[in-house]
C-alpha positions, 0 to 999 in steps of 0.5 A: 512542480510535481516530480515527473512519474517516470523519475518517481517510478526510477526512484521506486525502482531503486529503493525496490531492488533494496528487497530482492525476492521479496513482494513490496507493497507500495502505498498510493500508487499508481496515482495515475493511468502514466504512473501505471504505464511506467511501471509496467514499462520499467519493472514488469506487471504487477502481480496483483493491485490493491483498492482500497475504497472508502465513501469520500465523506469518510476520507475527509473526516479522517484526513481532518482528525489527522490534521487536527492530531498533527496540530496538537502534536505540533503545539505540544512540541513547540511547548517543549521547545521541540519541532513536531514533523506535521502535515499541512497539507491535512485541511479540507481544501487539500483533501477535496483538491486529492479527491479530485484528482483520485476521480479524474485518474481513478476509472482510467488507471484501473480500466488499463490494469486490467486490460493488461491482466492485472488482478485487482482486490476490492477491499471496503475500508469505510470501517475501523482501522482495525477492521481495515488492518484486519482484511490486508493482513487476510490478504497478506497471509493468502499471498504467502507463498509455501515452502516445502521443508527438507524431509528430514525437518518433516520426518519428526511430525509427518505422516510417511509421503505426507508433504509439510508445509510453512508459509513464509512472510515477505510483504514490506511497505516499499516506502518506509519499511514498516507497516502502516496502520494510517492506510485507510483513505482510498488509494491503489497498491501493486503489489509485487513479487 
């Protein structure tokens, strides 16, 4: 049995406070329109949602080239003597079965956030992984906030009644922490600040 959207909304909502005053981005979600609701209802709106759109075709030969890269990690390790962390569910009839479930939450989830005002950015991630990776981190240099410098760090290179300004970086992936570059099957993020 699945883990219900609510306990899974608590738990995110947890691991989001680990990062007070910092924009998360949280990977495949919301799954659905309830995982949506919760989370609105538990942590506010979100300030902008990501969608991620790829042709289904495409998904699936890169869930199977994942899968197929994880076997063969998965041989080599065992040939050292060693265990490799490999997903199984990277076959054919996993990915149609997440298709699925994608198509029949997908109009739902997205028609309710923008009822609610939820901005959404369309982004084309039928591409490269660098072209993909290219276009989130644009969006991520836009939602940089700026910050003025105090004068006397402005006095040095500024005109007089000039304003300085820097951004500052403050996206993480709210799941692991790090940045993903294997984010490129179809999926919604929140974004939150």
């Amino acid at each position: 049995d699945l883990v219900s959207s609510a306990v899974v909304t608590a738990l995110m909502r947890r691991r989001m406070r680990q990062h007070p005053g910092r924009r998360i981005l949280l990977d495949g979600f919301p799954r659905s329109l309830e995982n949506a609701r919760d989370f609105v209802e538990l942590c506010g709106p979100p300030e902008l949602a990501l969608h991620l759109d790829c042709d289904d075709t495409i998904l699936l030969e890169r869930i199977l080239a994942r899968g197929g890269k994880s076997a063969k990690e998965a041989e080599r390790a065992a040939a050292e003597g060693k265990v490799a962390n490999v997903r199984s569910d990277d076959n054919v009839h996993t990915g149609i079965q997440r298709l699925k479930n994608y198509h029949k939450h997908h109009h739902a989830t997205m028609s309710w956030l923008k009822e609610i005002h939820v901005p959404i950015v369309e982004i084309d991630c039928s591409g490269s992984k660098e072209d993909v990776w290219g276009r989130l981190m644009a969006i991520g240099r836009l939602m940089r906030p700026a910050v003025k410098l105090p004068p006397q760090a402005t006095d040095v290179v500024a005109q007089p009644h000039q304003e300085q300004i820097i951004s500052h970086q403050g996206i993480v992936n709210g799941s692991t922490g790090q940045t993903k570059e294997d984010g490129l099957s179809r999926k919604m993020h929140l974004n939150l600040q």
